[in-house]
C-alpha positions in Angstrom: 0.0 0.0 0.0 0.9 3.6 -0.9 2.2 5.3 1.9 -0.4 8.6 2.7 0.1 11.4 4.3 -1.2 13.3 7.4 -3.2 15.7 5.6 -4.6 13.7 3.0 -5.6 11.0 5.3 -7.9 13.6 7.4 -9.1 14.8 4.0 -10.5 11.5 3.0 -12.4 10.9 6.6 -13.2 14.4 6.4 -15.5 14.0 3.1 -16.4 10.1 4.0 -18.2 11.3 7.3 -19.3 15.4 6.9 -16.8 16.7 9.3 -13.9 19.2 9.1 -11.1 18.3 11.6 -8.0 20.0 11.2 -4.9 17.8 10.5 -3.1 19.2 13.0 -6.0 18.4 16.1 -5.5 14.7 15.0 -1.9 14.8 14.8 -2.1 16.2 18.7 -4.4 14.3 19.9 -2.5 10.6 18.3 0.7 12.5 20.1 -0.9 12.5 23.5 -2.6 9.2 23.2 -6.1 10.1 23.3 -8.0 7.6 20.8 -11.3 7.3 20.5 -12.0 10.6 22.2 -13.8 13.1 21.3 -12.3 16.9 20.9 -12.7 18.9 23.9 -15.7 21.5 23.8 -14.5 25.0 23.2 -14.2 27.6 25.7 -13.4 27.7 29.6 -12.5 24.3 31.4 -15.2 23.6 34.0 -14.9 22.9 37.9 -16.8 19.7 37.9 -14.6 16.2 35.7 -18.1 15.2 33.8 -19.0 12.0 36.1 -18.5 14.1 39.1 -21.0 16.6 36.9 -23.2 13.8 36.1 -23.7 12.3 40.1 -23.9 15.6 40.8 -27.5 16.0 38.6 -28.7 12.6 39.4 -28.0 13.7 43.3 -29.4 17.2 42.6 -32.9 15.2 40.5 -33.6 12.8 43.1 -33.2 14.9 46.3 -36.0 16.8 44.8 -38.2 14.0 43.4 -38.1 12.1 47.6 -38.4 15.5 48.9 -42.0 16.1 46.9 -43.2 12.9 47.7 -42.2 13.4 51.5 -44.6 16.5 50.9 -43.9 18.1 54.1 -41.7 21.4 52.2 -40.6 22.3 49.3 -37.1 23.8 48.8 -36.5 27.4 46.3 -33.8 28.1 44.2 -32.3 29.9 47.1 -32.5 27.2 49.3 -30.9 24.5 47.0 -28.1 27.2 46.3 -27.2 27.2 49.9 -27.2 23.0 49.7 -25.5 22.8 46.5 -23.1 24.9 47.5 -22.4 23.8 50.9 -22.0 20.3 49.4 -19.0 21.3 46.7 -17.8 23.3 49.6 -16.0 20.1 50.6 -14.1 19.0 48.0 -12.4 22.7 47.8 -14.9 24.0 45.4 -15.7 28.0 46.9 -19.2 29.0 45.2 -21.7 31.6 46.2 -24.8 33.0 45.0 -27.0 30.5 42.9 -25.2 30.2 39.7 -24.4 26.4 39.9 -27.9 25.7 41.1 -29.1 27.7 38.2 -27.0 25.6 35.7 -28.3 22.1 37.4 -31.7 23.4 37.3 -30.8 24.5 33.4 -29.6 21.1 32.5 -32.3 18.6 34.4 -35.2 21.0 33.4 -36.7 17.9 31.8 -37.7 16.6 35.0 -39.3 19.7 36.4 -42.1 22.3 36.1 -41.4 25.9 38.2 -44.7 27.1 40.3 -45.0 28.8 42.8 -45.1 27.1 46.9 -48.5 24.8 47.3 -49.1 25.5 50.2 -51.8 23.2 52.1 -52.6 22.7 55.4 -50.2 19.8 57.1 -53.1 17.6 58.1 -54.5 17.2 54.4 -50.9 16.3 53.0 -50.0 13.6 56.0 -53.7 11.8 55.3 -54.4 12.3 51.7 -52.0 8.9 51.5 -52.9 6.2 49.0 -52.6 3.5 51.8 -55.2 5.4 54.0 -57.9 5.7 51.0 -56.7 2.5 49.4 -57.8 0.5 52.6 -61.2 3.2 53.4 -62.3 2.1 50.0 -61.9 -1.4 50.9 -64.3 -1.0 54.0 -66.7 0.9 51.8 -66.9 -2.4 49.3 -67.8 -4.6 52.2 -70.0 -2.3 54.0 -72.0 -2.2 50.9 -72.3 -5.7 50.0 -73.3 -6.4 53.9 -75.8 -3.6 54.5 -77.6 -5.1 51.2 -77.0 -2.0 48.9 -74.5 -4.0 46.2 -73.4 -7.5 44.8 -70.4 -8.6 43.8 -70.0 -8.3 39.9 -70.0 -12.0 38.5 -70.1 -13.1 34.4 -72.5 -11.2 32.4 -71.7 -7.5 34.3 -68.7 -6.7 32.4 -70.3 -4.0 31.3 -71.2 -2.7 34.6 -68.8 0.3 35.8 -66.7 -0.5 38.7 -66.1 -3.3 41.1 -69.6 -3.9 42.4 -73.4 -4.0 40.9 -75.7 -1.6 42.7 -79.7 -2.6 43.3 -82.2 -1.6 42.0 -82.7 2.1 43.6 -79.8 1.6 46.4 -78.6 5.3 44.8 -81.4 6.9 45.8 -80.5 5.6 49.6 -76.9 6.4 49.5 -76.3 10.4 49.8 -73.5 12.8 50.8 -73.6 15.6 52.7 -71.3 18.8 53.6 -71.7 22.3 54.7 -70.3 25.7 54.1 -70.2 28.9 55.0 -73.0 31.7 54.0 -70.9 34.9 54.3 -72.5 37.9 53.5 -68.6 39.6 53.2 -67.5 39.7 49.5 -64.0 42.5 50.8 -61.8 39.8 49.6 -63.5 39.0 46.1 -62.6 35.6 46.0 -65.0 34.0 43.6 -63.2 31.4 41.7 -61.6 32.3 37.8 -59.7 34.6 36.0 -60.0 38.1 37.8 -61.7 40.1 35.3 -59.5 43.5 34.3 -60.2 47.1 35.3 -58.8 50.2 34.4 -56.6 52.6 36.3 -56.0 56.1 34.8 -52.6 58.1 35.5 -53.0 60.8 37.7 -56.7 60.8 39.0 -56.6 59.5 42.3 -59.1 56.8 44.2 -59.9 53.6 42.1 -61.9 51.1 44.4 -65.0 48.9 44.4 -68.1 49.1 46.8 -68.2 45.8 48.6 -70.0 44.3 51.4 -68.6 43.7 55.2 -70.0 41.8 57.3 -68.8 39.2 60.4 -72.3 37.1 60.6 -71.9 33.6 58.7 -74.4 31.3 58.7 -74.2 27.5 57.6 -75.7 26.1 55.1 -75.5 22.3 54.5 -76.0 20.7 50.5 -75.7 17.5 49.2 -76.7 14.8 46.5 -77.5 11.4 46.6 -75.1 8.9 44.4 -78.6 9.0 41.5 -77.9 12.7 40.9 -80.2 14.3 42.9 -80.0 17.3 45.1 -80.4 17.2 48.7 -83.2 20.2 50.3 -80.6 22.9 51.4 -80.5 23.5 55.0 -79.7 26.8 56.5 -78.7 27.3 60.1 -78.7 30.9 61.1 -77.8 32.9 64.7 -80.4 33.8 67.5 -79.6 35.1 70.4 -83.5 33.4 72.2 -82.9 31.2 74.7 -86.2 29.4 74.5 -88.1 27.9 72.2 -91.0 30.3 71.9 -88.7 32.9 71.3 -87.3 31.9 68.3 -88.3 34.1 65.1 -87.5 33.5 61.5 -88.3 36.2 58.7 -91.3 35.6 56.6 -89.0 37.1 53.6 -86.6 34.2 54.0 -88.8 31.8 53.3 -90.5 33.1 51.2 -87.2 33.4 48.9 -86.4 29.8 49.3 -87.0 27.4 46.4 -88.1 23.7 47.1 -86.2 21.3 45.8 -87.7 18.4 43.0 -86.3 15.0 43.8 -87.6 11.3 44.4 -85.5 10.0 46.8 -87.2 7.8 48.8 -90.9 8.0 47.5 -92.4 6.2 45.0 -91.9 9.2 42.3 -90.4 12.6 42.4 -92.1 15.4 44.5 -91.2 18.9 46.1 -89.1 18.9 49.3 -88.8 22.2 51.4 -85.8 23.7 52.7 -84.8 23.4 56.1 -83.7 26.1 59.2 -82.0 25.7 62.4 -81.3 28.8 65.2 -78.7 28.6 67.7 -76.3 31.8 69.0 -73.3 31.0 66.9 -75.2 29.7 63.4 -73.3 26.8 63.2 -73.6 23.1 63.5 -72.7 21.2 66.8 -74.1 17.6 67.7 -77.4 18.8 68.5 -78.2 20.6 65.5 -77.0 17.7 63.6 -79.6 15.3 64.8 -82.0 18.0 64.1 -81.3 18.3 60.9 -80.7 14.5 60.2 -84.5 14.5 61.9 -86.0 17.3 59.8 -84.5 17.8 56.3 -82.9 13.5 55.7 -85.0 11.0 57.1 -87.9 12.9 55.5 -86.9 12.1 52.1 -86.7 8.3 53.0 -90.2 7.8 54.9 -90.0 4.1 54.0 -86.6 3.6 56.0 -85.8 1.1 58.4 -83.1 -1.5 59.0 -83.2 -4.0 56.7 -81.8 -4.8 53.5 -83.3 -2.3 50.8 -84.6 0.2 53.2 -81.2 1.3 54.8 -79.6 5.2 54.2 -76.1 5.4 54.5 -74.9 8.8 55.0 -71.0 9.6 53.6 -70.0 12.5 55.9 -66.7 14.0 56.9 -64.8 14.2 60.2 -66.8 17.6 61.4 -68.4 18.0 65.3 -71.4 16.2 66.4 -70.5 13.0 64.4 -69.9 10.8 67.1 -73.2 12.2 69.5 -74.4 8.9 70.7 -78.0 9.7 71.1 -78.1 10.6 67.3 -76.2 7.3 66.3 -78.4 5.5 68.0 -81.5 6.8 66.9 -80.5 6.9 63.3 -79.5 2.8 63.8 -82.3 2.0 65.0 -84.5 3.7 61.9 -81.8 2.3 59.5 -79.7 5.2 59.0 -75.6 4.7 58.5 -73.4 7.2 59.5 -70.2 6.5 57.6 -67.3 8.7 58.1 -64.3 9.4 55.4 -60.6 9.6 55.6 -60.1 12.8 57.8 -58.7 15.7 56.0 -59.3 14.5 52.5 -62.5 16.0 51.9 -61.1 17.4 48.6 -61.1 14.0 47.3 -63.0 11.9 48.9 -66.6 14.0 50.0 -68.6 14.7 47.1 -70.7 17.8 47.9 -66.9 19.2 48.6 -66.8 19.2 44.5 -70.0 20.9 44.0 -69.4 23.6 46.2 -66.7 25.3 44.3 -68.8 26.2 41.9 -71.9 27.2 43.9 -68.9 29.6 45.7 -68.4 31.2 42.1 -72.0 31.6 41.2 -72.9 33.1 44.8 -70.2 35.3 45.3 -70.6 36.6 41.5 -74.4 37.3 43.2 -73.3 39.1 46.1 -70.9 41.4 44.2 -73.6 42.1 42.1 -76.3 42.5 45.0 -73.9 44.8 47.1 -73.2 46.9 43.9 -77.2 47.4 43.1 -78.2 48.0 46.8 -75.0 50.6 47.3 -76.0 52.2 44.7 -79.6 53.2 46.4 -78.4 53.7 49.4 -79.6 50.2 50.7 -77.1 47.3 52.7 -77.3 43.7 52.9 -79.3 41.7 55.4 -79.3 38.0 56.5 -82.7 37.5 54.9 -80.9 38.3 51.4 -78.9 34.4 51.9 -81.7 32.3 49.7 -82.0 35.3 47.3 -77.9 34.6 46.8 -78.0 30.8 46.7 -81.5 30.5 44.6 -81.0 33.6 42.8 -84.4 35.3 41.4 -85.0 39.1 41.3 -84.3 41.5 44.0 -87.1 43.3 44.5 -85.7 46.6 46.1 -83.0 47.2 43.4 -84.5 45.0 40.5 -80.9 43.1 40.1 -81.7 39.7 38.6 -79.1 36.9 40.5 -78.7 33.4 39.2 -79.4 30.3 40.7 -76.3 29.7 42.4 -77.5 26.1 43.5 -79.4 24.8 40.3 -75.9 25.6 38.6 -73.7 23.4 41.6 -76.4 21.1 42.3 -78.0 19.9 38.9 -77.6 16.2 38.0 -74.7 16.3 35.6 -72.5 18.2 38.2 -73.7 15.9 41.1 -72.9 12.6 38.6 -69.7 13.9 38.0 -68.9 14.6 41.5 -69.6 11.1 42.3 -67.6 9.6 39.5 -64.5 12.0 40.4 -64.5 10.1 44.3 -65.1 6.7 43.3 -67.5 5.5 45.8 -70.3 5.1 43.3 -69.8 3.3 41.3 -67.1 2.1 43.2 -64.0 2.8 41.0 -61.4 4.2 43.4 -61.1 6.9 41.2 -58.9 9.7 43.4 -56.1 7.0 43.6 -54.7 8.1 40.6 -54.9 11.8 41.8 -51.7 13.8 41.2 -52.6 15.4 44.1 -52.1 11.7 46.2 -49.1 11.1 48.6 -46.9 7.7 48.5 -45.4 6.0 50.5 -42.9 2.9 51.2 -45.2 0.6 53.5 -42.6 -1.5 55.6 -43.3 -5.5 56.6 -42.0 -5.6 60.2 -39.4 -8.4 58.7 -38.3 -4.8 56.8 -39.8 -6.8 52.7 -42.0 -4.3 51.2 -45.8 -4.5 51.6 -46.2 -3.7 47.8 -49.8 -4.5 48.2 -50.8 -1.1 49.9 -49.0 1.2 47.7 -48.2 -0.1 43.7 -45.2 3.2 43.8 -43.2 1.8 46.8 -40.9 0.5 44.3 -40.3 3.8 42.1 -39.6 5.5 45.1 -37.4 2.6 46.6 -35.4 2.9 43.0 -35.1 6.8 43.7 -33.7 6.2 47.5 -31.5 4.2 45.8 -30.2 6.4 42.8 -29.9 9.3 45.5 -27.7 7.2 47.9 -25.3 5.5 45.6 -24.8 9.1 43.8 -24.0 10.7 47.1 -21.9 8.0 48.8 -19.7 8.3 45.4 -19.5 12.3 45.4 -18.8 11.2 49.5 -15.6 9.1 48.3 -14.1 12.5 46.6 -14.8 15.0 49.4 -18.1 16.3 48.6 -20.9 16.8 52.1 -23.0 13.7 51.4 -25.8 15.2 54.2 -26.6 17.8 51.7 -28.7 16.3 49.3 -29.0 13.0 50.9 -32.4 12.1 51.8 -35.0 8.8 52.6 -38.1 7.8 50.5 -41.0 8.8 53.0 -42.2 4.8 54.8 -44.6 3.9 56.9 -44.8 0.7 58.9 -47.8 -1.7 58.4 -48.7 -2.1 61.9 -50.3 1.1 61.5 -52.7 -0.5 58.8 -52.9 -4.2 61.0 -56.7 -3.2 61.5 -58.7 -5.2 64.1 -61.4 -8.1 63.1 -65.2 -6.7 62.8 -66.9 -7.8 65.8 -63.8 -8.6 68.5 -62.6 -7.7 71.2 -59.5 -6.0 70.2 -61.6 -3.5 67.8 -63.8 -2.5 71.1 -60.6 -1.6 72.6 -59.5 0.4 69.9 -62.5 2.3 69.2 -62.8 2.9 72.9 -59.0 4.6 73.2 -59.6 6.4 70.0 -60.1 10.0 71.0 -59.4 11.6 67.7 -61.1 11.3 64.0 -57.7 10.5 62.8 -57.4 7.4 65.7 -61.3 6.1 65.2 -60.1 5.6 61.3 -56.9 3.4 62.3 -59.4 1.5 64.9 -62.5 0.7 62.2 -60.7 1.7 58.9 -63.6 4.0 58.2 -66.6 1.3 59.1 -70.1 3.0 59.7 -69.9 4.4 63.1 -73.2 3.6 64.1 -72.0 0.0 64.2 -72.3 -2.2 67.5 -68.5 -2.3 68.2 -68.8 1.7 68.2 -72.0 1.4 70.9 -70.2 -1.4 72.5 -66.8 0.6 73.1 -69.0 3.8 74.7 -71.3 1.0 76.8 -67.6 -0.2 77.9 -66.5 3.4 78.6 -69.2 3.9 81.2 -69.0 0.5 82.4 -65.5 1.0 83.3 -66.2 4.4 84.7 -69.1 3.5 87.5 -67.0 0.4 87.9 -64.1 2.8 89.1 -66.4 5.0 91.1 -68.1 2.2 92.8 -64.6 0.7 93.4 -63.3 3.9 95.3 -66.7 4.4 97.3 -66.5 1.1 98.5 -62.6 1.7 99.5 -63.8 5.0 101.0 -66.3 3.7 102.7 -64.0 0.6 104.3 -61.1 2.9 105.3 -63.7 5.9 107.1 -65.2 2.5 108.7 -61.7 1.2 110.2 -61.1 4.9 111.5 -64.6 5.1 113.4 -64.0 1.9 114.9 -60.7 2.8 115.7 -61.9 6.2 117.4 -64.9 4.3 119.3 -62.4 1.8 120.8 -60.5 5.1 121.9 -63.9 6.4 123.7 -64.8 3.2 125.3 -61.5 2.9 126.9 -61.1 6.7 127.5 -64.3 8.5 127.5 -65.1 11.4 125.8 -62.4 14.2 125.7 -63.0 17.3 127.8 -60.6 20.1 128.9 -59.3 18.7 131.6 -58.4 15.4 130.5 -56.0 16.2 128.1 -53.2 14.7 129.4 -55.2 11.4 129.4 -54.7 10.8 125.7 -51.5 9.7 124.0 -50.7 11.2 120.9 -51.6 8.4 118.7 -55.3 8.1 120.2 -56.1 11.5 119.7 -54.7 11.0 116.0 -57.0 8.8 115.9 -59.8 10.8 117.1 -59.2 13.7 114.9 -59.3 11.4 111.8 -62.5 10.3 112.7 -64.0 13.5 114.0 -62.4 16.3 112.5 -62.5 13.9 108.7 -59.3 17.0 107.6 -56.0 16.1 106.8 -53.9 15.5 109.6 -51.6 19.3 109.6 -50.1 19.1 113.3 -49.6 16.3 115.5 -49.2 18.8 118.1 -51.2 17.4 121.0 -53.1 20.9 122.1 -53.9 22.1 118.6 -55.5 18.4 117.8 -57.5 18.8 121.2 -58.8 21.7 120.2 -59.8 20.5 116.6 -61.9 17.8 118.5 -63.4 19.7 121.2 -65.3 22.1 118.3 -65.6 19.6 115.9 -69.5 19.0 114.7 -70.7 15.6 115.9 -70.0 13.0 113.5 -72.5 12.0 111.0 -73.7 8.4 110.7 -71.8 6.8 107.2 -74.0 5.6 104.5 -73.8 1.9 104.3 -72.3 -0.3 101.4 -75.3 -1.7 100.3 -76.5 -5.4 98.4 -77.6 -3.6 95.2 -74.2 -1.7 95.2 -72.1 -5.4 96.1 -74.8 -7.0 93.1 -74.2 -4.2 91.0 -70.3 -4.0 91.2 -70.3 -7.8 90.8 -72.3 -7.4 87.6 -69.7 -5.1 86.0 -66.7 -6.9 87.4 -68.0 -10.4 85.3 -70.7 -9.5 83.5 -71.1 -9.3 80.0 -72.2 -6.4 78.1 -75.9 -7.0 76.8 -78.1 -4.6 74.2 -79.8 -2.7 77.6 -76.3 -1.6 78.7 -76.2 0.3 75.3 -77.4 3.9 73.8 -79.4 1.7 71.6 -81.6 0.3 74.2 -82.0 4.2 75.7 -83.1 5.2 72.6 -85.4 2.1 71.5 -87.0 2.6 74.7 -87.5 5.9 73.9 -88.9 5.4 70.9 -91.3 2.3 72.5 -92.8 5.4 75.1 -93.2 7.6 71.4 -94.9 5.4 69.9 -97.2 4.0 72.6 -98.8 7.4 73.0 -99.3 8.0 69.5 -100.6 4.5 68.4 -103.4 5.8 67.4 -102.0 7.8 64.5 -100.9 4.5 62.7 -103.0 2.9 59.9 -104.9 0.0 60.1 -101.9 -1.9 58.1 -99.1 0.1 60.2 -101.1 -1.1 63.4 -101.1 -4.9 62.2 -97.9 -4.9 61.6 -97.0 -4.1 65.0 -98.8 -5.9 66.5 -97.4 -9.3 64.8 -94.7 -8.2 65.7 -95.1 -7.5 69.5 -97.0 -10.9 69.3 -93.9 -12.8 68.1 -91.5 -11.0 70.9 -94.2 -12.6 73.5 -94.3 -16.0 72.1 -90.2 -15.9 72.3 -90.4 -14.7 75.8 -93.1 -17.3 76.8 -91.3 -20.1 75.1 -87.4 -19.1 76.5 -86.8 -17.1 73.9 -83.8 -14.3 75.1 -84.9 -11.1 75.7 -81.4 -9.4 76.2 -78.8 -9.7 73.6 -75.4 -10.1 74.6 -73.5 -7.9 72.0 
């Protein structure tokens, strides 16, 4: 072979491949050995060898992936500049300001979007978890199926949408309910939207809307049932009565109230009214609840009772009055469920929570406009304007026409979408693929992955990963390895090891549970009208008369061993007087002024306890320990809890008393009925049939 030169060898690889490499870069770069290398980039050398540069943006990615999935803060350019820089800082690299983190950001910004801080409240982000609604819509699948409102799907109902096949008109029966504020303050001007643009002109001073201010907020309460249908609003607004008779509700309220069309329970649709409740701070506590559960809900299902296809279940959130025992009861025994949600997910989970936003938009858009037309004559807001907001309609002093806030929230295809968006019905567990849902790593207690309760464990086990190796190698050349080093957020299982339906264990746990948060972890969000709820609060008291009995009885024995211990002083001494002082020893008259005096023992000074006894009243005679008290502490030291010992029993009783002095209002086929009935609990009685359930 010819032999070629230099030049004309680059030449030819020059116009074989595209490129234009100078002779003399090849001839260097042969010299020093460097084949198979590509050119160096032009311009100024960098700090970083590339693999250092390369750990450094895998280290730099993953810190902030695990730190977003922690969801407990979120770190600024500022603050990762003070990390990054801190970290180099080690290996002798000096860097201020944010430049580097800039250039990281720069080069990983296919991983990233830049917003703003979401800022949310801590108690939503550490329970909006996909193991905590993961295993809540698990107990909503069986509490349907055993309460008689679903199947399971079997061949044939592939068409059916999600996991379980509803009954005939079981929708109608399952309903959600929320409330919300009624403020009649509009200063801020949140309504929801774009902010619509106003003009400001150069040098003419002022520029500012008319709104209304006000501090009084009424309640209202909405809701839909999983068919579509809206729920009668309820309004519960402030009086300052104190009795009954006293209470006063404008005529122009309710006259401005709409009823609402819906079937519900009945055998077709009809009108339903609106509902009110008064109390000093217009807001909803246990009583008021029950009211309204009495009033405005078990109206709308007149055929309920507790059997399969008659039961309500009621999805509500974590809010007061939920666990008031009287109202559990007396909704269980008409066949009402009460069933809570994950605590502080509401945004997710609580349907009515979706149709408020845009009632919020709609109403506020009303009370801008209201405030606005009644400024503008002189003329201010007043309570008995909240229907005219929510139902909308023409004011009659300014002639503004309002929308119907609610018919726009609460119309079918906005309550049907609700439903669909939480996944309860039909049961497709829709928010656990919410963006907005935190993961987790959910730890066996052998330390193997429970992969069961959260399908991302793995991804975020890879990241851990990826982060540590990254930092223990820019570790081996000097750099901080704390900096951005950090865990994949875990949880342990025991947390989710929830007790058996029914047992013993689940009693106890309900009954230590003081907390929403701790009453979810001890039923996994089970109806709370259940009998391991009434069982756990039966227990409570139990427990406490037990105690009380226990320490009158010790009370009782130790005042008993003192006044026989002062008589055998007397019998042998006599009464004390003045001059026999001298007569006592010190421990005798201890013993007298235990028993007589009955105050703790400040002096054992013989004249100053003398004294106390000489004045001291005459001793009252104790109140024996009784056989009913012996029987009765007995009883709750072996006994077992029956169905009399329970809220249930108070409350069936009460309604027994109801309904025996309004018999006479039942129908002839009402009155039959009970009667069969009644004649059947006899017959059981007569023939050994149990009367109390042991529950």
């Amino acid at each position: 072979m010819a032999k070629m030169s230099q030049r004309k060898f680059v030449d030819d690889a020059n116009k074989t491949y595209g490129t234009n490499i100078s002779h003399k870069i090849v001839a260097k770069m042969v010299r020093e050995g460097r084949i198979g290398v590509s050119p160096s980039k032009p311009g100024p050398a960098g700090d970083f060898p590339k693999v250092v540069w390369e750990s450094m943006k895998l280290a730099f990615v993953t810190y902030l992936q695990l730190e977003q999935a922690t969801s407990k803060v979120q770190s600024t350019v500022k603050q990762m500049s003070l990390r990054v820089n801190q970290m180099v800082r080690g290996a002798g690299h000096i860097k201020t300001g944010n430049d580097l983190t800039r250039k990281l950001k720069s080069e990983t910004a296919c991983y990233f979007d830049v917003d703003k801080k979401n800022m949310q409240e801590h108690r939503r982000l550490q329970w909006t978890t996909h193991s905590n609604l993961n295993a809540w819509f698990d107990t909503w699948r069986n509490t349907l199926i055993h309460l008689g409102f679903a199947r399971e799907k079997t061949i044939g109902d592939e068409d059916v949408v999600g996991e379980l096949v509803f009954f005939d008109g079981q929708k109608d029966r399952i309903l959600n309910l929320d409330e919300t504020d009624g403020l009649l303050d509009n200063t801020n001007g949140q309504r929801g939207g774009r902010k619509p643009m106003v003009f400001y002109c150069h040098g003419v001073s002022g520029g500012g809307t008319e709104a209304s201010k006000s501090s009084y907020s009424p309640t209202i309460i909405c809701g839909s049932t999983a068919a579509g249908e809206a729920l009668p609003p309820h309004f519960q607004l402030k009086t300052d009565a104190t009795e009954d008779h006293r209470v006063k509700i404008s005529i122009d309220f309710i006259a401005q109230c709409h009823n609402i069309n819906g079937k519900f329970g009945h055998n077709e649709k009809k009108m339903h009214p609106c509902t009110f409740g008064l109390n000093e701070k217009a807001g909803m506590n246990a009583i008021e609840l029950e009211k309204y559960f009495q009033a405005n809900v078990l109206p709308l299902h007149p055929d309920v009772e507790d059997k399969p296809g008659k039961r309500v279940i009621a999805k509500v959130d974590s809010g007061p009055g939920r666990l008031f025992l009287p109202m559990l009861a007396s909704l269980r025994l008409q066949g009402m469920y009460l069933v809570p949600g994950v605590p502080n997910t509401t945004g997710l989970t609580q349907e009515t929570d979706q149709n408020y936003s845009p009632l919020k938009t709609y109403y506020r858009g009303n009370l801008e406009a209201l405030s606005a037309g009644r400024f503008s004559k002189n003329m201010t807001l007043r309570v008995d304007d909240l229907p005219l907001l929510v139902f909308g309609g023409k004011d009659p002093e300014t002639g503004v026409e309002l929308v119907n806030s609610f018919a726009n929230a609460f119309n079918e295809d906005n309550c049907m979408s609700a439903w669909a968006k939480c996944g309860a019905v039909p049961l497709t567990r829709q928010p656990l693929s919410s963006g907005n849902l935190k993961h987790e790593v959910i730890m066996n207690a052998d330390g193997t992955i429970a992969e069961d309760w959260d399908p991302e464990s793995h991804k975020l086990l890879q990241m851990e990963q990826c982060n540590k190796v990254q930092c223990a190698f820019l570790a081996s050349l000097g750099y901080h390895l704390s900096q951005l080093r950090i865990d994949a957020p875990r949880r342990s299982i025991k947390k989710f090891q929830f007790t058996e339906p029914q047992s013993k264990e689940r009693v106890a746990a309900i009954q230590k549970a003081k907390t929403s948060g701790q009453m979810f972890y001890a039923t996994q969000g089970h109806h709370i009208n259940s009998e391991e709820f009434f069982k756990a609060r039966a227990k409570t008291e139990r427990e406490n008369e037990l105690s009380r009995l226990k320490k009158r009885k010790d009370e009782l024995s130790k005042q008993v061993a003192i006044e026989r211990t002062g008589r055998k002083v007397i019998e042998e001494k006599g009464e004390p007087t003045v001059e026999r002082l001298k007569d006592y020893t010190r421990r005798e008259l201890e013993c007298l002024f235990k028993w007589r005096v009955k105050k703790p023992l400040g002096s054992t000074n013989k004249e100053k306890m003398f004294s106390a006894i000489l004045v001291a009243p005459p001793v009252e005679s104790l109140v024996d320990w009784t056989k009913d008290e012996e029987d009765r502490l007995q009883d709750l030291l072996h006994g077992d809890i029956n169905f009399k010992d329970t809220a249930l029993a108070v409350a069936l009783k009460q309604k027994a008393k109801a309904l025996k002095h309004n018999v006479g209002e039942l129908d002839k086929a009402e009155a039959t009925e009970l009667l069969h009935a009644l004649q059947k609990q006899l017959n059981d009685t007569t023939t050994g049939g149990s009367t109390e359930g042991v529950i």
